[in-house]
C-alpha positions, 0 to 999 in steps of 0.5 A: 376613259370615262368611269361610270360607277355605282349608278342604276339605268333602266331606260332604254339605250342608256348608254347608246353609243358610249366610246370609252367609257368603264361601267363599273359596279352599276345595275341594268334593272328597274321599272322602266324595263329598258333594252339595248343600254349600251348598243353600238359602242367602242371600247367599253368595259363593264366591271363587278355590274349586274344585268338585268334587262335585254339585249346589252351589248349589241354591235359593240366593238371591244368589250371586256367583261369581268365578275359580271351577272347577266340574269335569266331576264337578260336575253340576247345578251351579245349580238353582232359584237367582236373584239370580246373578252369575258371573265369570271362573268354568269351568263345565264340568259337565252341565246346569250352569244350570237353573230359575234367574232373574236371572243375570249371567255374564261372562268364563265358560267354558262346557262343558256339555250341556243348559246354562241350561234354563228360565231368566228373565232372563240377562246374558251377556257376553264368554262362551265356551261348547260346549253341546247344547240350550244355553238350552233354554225360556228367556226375556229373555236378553241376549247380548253378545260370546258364541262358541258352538259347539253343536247345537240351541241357543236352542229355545223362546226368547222376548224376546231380544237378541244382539249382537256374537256368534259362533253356530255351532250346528245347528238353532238357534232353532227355536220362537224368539219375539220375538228380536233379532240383531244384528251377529253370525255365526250358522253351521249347518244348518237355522236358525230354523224355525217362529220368529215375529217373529224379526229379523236385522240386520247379520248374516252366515248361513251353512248350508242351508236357514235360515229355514224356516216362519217368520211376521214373519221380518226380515232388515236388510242380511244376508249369506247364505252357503253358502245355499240352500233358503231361507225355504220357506213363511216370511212374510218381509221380507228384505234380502240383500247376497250371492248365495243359492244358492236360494229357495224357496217364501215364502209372503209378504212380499219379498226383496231381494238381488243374484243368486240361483241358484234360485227355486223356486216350485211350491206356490199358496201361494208368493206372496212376491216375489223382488226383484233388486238388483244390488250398487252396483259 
């Protein structure tokens, strides 16, 4: 592979089209405020290199992103690109990850408005991100040991897993689909409405009115903290170790906890069952 080193590219399309090339201790920044320097390329890697400038990397193909900084004038910065794998790398510029496929990160720090929009298949693992609209529409992602602090997070997503995560954000996970959570802390209002086949499992909640309008929701051996209004009109089987302020209107299933302050059944359509079970002293 062709080695780029200690080099300095402000044009525009500075490396256009670049195949096999390693970028390794450059800058993508200066006066001539260039976009788009390395679009369209195959097998490039980019080492210990600071980015400055927008839209770098799209439709690429094989990437592989280390200790690398993309500023907050880097915008865009991966677009219609697969075969990515980014480490220990700052991604702090809007709409960083969008249109792209098979995507691995790991130890990255995440600032970015609108990040990782209609992306098909993403590892992420040991990741700290601050986001709106974070994953917007995308699909088989698998997240492990990741903190998010957000609004309107993982919307439209399908074929997920979560485990070991620490999820605050607003209106998460509304329209998700075919989504697992595992062994993670997940905090903010209005959680997880009109999903379907959506499990928590060893989970804590925390936050008004979760699970609402739900089909196949699943809660294992959950705790449920700051809660009320829950599951209004959610098909619903639930397993809840802590009292819940409220309950309110489930339209089926069962839900299993050891003191709630409420019930509120006042729909026809409300027929779930609301079983007390006193916590084991």
């Amino acid at each position: 592979m062709q080695i780029i080193t200690d080099q300095t590219f402000d044009e525009e399309r500075a490396l256009y089209g670049a195949e096999g090339i390693v970028v390794k201790n450059c800058r993508f920044d200066g006066p001539a405020d260039g976009e788009s320097a390395l679009k369209e390329g195959r097998d490039i890697k980019a080492e210990d290199s600071f980015f400055n400038l927008r839209y770098p990397f799209w439709h690429d193909t094989g990437l592989e992103i280390t200790d690398c900084e993309m500023t907050a004038l880097c915008r865009a910065a991966l677009w219609y690109s697969r075969h990515i794998t980014i480490r220990s790398t700052r991604l702090h510029g809007i709409k960083a990850l969008r249109e792209c496929a098979d995507v691995k990160m790991e130890n990255c720090h995440i600032i970015s408005p609108e990040f990782g929009w209609s992306v098909q298949g993403i590892e992420m693992r040991d990741c700290y991100a601050e986001s709106e609209y974070f994953m917007m529409r995308s699909d088989h992602l698998r997240f492990r040991n990741v903190t998010l602090k957000g609004k309107y997070s993982f919307q439209y997503i399908s074929d997920c897993v979560f485990e070991n995560c620490d999820l605050d954000t607003k209106d998460a996970f509304w329209h998700a689909k075919n989504v697992v959570i595992r062994n993670s802390v997940v905090k903010g209002e209005y959680l997880g409405w009109y999903t379907e086949n959506v499990t928590f499992e060893n989970c804590r909640i925390i936050g008004t009115q979760p699970l609402c309008y739900c089909k196949g929701l699943r809660l294992i051996n959950c705790e449920m903290l700051d809660t009320d209004l829950c599951f209004e009109r959610s098909e619903v089987e639930a397993d809840i170790t802590t009292p819940v302020i409220s309950v309110k209107n489930p339209l089926s299933g069962h839900i299993s906890l050891p003191e709630v302050g409420e019930i509120i059944m006042d729909i026809p359509k409300a027929e779930g069952e609301i079983i007390i079970k006193p916590r084991e002293r």
